[in-house]
C-alpha positions in Angstrom: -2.5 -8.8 16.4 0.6 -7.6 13.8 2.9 -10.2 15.1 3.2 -12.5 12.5 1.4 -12.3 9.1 -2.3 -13.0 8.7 -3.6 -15.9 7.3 -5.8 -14.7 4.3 -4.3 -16.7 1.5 -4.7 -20.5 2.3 -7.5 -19.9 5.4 -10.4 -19.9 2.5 -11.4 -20.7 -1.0 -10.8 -18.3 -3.5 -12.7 -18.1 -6.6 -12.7 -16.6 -10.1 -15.0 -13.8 -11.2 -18.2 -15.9 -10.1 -21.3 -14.5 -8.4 -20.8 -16.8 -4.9 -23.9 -17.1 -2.5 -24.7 -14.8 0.1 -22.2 -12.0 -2.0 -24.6 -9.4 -2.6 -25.0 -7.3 -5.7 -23.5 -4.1 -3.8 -20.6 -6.3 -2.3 -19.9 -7.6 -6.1 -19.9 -4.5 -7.4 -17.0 -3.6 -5.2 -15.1 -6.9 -5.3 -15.1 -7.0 -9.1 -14.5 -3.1 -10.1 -11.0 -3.3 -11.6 -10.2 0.2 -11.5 -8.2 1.3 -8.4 -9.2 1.4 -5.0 -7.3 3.6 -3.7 -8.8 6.3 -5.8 -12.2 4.8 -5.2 -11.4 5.2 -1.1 -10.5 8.6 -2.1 -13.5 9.4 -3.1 -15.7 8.2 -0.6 -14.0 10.6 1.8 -12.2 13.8 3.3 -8.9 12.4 4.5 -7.0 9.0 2.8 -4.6 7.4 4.3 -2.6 4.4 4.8 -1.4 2.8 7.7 1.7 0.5 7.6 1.3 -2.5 10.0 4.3 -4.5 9.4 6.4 -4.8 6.2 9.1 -7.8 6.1 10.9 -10.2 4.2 10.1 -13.8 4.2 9.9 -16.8 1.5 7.7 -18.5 0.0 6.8 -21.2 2.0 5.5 -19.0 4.6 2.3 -21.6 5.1 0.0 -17.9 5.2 1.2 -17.5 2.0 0.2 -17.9 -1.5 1.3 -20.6 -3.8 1.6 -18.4 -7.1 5.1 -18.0 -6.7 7.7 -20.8 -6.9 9.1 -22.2 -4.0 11.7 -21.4 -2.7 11.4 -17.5 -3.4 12.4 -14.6 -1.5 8.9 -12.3 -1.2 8.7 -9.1 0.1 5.3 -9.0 2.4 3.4 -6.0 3.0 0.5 -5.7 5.4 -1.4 -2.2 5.3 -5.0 -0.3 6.7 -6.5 1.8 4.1 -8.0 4.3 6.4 -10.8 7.0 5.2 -11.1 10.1 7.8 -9.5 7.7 10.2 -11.5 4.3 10.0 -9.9 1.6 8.7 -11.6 0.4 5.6 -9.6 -2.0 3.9 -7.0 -4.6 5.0 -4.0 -5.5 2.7 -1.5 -7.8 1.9 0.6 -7.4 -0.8 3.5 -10.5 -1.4 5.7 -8.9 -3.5 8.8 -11.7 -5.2 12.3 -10.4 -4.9 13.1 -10.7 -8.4 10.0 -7.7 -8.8 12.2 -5.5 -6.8 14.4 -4.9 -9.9 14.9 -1.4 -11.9 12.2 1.0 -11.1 10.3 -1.1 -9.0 13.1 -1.6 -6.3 11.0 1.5 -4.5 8.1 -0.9 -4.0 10.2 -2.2 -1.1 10.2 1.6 0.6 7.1 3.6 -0.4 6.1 3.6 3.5 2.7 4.9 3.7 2.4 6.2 0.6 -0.8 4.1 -1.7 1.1 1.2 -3.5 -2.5 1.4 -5.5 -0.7 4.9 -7.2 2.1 3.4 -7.6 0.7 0.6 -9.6 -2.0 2.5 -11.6 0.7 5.5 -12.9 2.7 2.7 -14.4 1.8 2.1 -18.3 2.8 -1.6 -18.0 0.5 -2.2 -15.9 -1.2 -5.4 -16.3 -4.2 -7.0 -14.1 -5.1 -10.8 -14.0 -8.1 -11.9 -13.0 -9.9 -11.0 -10.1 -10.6 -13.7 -7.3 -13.0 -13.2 -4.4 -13.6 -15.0 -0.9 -15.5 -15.5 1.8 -14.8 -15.2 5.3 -17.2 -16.2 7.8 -18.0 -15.1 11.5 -15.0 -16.2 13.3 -11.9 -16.3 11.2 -8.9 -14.2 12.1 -9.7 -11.5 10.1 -13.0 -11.1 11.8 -10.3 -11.0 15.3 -8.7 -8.2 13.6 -12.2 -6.4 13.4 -12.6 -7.1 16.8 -9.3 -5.3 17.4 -10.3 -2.4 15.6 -13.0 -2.1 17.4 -15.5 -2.7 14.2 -17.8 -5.9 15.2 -19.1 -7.8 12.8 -21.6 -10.6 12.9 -21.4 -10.9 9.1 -18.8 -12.7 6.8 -16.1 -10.3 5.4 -15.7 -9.9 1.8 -12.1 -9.8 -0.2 -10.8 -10.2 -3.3 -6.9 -10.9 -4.8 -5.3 -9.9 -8.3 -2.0 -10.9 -9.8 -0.9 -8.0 -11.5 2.2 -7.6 -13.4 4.6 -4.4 -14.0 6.9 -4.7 -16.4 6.0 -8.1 -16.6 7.2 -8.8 -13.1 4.3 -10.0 -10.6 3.0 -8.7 -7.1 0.0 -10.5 -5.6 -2.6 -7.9 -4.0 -5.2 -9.2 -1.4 -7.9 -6.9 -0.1 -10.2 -7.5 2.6 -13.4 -5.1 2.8 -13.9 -4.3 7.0 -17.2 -3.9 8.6 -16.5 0.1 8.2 -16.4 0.5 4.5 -19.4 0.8 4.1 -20.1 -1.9 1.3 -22.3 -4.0 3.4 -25.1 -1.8 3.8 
């Protein structure tokens, strides 16, 4: 399923801070809580951890890719599972533009499994944009990856993006909620 990067970007609409049909209330409240989720995951369980599915260098006019970052630029993409006691939660891609990789935040490129959501929230420079949400519905490749993780889902799948800056250098976060975590009860 890892093969090549998935399509979460440009395969919906994404939308600013808005209430969109069919989100519920509990969803929202998940989608649009700017604290980090990483420590929220944490939380919820015994055992956090994250699993590295592919991490490589591309540009950016990989078509999965966002359009935030000029073209042509080299970006750093990173494609993780958030797991809690061993379910994956949360899927995410992180696009991460070479000219971020610069000082201290070179060890963005090799933090392996470690939470990039630490990494980001120790920093006092931190800076969050706004918070953009989107639907996918029954059938789009991230409901395949579901499938592949053996969480069905006859439901649309919930996720939300942030441009944040450290240092005033950018990194694009996308996180898709999966059938397991628990916010679509």
């Amino acid at each position: 399923m890892f093969n090549q990067l998935l399509n979460i970007v440009s395969s919906t609409h994404w939308q600013e801070n808005s209430h969109p049909k069919n989100c519920t209330k509990q969803v929202l409240s998940w989608l649009l809580d700017e604290a980090s989720l990483t420590k929220k995951l944490e939380q919820q369980c015994e055992k956090f951890t994250v699993e590295v599915k592919q991490q490589l260098n591309t540009n950016t006019s990989e078509s999965t890719l966002s359009q935030l970052f000029p073209s042509p630029e080299q970006v750093l993409v990173r494609e993780v599972l958030l797991h809690c006691d061993g379910i994956a939660n949360i899927f995410a891609q992180t696009e991460i533009p070479f000219q971020t990789l610069s000082d201290k935040q070179q060890k963005l490129a090799n933090i392996g499994s470690e939470s990039l959501g630490k990494f980001l929230f120790q920093d006092k420079t931190l800076q969050r944009g706004k918070i953009e949400v989107a639907e996918f519905v029954v059938g789009s490749e991230l409901h395949q990856l579901c499938d592949s993780l053996q969480q069905s889902c006859d439901h649309s799948l919930w996720a939300r993006r942030s441009l944040f800056h450290i240092k005033n250098k950018p990194l694009l976060v996308s996180e898709v909620f999966l059938p397991a975590s628990g916010i679509y009860k």
